[in-house]
C-alpha positions as CSV (number, residue, x, y, z in Angstrom):
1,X,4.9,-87.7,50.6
2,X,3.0,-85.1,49.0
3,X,2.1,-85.4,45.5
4,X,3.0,-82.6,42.8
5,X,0.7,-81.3,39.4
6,X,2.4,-82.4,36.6
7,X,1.1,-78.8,34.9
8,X,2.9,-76.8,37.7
9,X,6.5,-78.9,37.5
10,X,9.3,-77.1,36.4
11,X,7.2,-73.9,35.1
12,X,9.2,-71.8,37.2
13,X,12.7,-71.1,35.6
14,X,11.0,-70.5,31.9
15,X,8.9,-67.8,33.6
16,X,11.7,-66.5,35.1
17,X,13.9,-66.3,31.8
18,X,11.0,-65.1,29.4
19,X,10.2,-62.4,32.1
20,X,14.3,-60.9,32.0
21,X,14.1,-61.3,28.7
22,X,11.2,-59.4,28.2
23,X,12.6,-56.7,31.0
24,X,15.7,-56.5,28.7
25,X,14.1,-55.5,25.7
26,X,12.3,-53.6,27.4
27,X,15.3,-51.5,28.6
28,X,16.7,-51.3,25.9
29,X,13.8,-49.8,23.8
30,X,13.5,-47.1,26.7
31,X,17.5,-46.7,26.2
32,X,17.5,-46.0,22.7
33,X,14.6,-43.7,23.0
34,X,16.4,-41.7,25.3
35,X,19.3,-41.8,23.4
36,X,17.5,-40.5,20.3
37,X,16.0,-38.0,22.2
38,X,19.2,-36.4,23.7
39,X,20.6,-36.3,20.1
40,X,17.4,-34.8,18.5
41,X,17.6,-32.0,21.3
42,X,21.3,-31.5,20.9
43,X,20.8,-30.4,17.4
44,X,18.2,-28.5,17.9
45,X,20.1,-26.3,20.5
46,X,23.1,-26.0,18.0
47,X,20.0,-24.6,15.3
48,X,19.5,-22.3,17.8
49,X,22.7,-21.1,18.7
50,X,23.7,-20.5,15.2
51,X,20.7,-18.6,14.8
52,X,21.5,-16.1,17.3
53,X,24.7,-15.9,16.5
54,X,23.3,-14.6,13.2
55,X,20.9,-12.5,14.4
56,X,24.0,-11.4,16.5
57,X,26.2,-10.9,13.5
58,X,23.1,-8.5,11.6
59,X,23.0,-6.5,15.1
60,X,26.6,-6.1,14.9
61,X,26.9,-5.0,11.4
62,X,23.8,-2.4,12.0
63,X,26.1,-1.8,14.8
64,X,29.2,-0.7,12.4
65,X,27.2,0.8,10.6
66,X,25.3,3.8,12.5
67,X,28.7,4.2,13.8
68,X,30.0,5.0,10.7
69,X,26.7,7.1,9.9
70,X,27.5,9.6,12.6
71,X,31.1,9.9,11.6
72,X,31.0,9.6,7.6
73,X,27.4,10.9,6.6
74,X,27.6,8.2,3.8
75,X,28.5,4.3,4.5
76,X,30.2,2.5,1.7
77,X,30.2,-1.5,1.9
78,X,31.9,-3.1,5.0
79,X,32.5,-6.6,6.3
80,X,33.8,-7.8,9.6
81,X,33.5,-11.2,12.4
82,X,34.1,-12.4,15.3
83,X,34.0,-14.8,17.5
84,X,33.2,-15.7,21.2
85,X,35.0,-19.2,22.7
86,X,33.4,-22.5,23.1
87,X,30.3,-21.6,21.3
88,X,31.3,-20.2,17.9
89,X,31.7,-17.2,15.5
90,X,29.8,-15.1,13.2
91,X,30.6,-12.9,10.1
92,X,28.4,-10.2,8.9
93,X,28.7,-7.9,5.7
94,X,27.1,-5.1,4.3
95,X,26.2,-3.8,0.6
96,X,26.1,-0.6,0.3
97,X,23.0,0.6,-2.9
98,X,24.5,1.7,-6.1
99,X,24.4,5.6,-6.4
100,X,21.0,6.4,-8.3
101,X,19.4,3.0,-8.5
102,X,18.2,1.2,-5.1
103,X,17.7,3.0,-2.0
104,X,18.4,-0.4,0.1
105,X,21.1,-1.6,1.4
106,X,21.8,-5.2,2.5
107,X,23.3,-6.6,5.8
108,X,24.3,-10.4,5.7
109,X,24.7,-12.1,9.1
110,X,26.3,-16.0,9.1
111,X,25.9,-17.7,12.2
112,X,28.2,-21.2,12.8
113,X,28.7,-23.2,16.2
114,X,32.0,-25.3,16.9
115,X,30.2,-28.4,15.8
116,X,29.2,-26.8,12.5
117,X,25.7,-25.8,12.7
118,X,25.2,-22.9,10.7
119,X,22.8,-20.0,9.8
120,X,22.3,-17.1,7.4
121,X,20.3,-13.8,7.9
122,X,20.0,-11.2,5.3
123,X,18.3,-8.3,6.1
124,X,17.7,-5.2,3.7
125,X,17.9,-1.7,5.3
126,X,16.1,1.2,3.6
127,X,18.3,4.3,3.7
128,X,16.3,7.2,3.7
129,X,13.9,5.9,6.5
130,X,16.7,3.2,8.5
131,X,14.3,0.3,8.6
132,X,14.7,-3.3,8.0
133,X,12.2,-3.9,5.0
134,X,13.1,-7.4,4.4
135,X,14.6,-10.6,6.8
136,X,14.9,-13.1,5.2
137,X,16.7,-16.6,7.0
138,X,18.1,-19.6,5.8
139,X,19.7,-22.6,7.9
């Protein structure tokens, strides 16, 4: 009969149970990170897409509005959207200068996703020259 340590005796099974608890923590700290992680990048692609759906709306309205330059020689103050499925729609507007005072003209571009991410571009447009002198962007 062999004889057994008294130290070693029964060390086994609370070894085994600290070490799954520990490997189940474990997981789950690696779960949530990856959770977060998916979430933080989600939103972040949604910033995105409603950004260029507003840089998409100001291109549209510039757009609209050298059309309307070639035909009318003078471009009063317009406003359209649209929208393209599953992703989202945009608006844009323009504000025409009063007569005599500014020589700019403003284009407002509004980006929003289906899950209601949204964006906002405003652009001023010089007349005489047709260059953006101001873009200014706000989430």
């Amino acid at each position: 009969m062999k004889f057994r340590s008294l130290k070693k005796r029964g060390a086994a099974l609370p070894l085994a149970i600290f070490l799954g608890i520990l490997l189940v923590s474990l997981s789950a700290v690696i779960l949530t990170t990856v959770n977060n992680e998916i979430k933080i990048n989600k939103a972040s692609q949604e910033r995105i897409i409603a950004k260029n759906l507003a840089e998409g709306a100001v291109e549209h309205g510039l757009y609209e509005y050298n059309t309307m330059l070639i035909k009318d020689k003078e471009v009063k103050s317009f406003k359209g959207s649209s929208s393209i499925k599953q992703i989202g729609s945009y608006s844009y507007s323009y504000k025409a200068p009063v007569k005599g005072e500014e020589k700019t003209g403003v284009f407002i571009g509004e980006g929003s996703t289906r899950r209601g991410s949204k964006y906002k571009i405003i652009a001023s447009l010089e007349i005489e020259s047709g260059k953006i002198i101001q873009w200014k962007e706000e989430k």
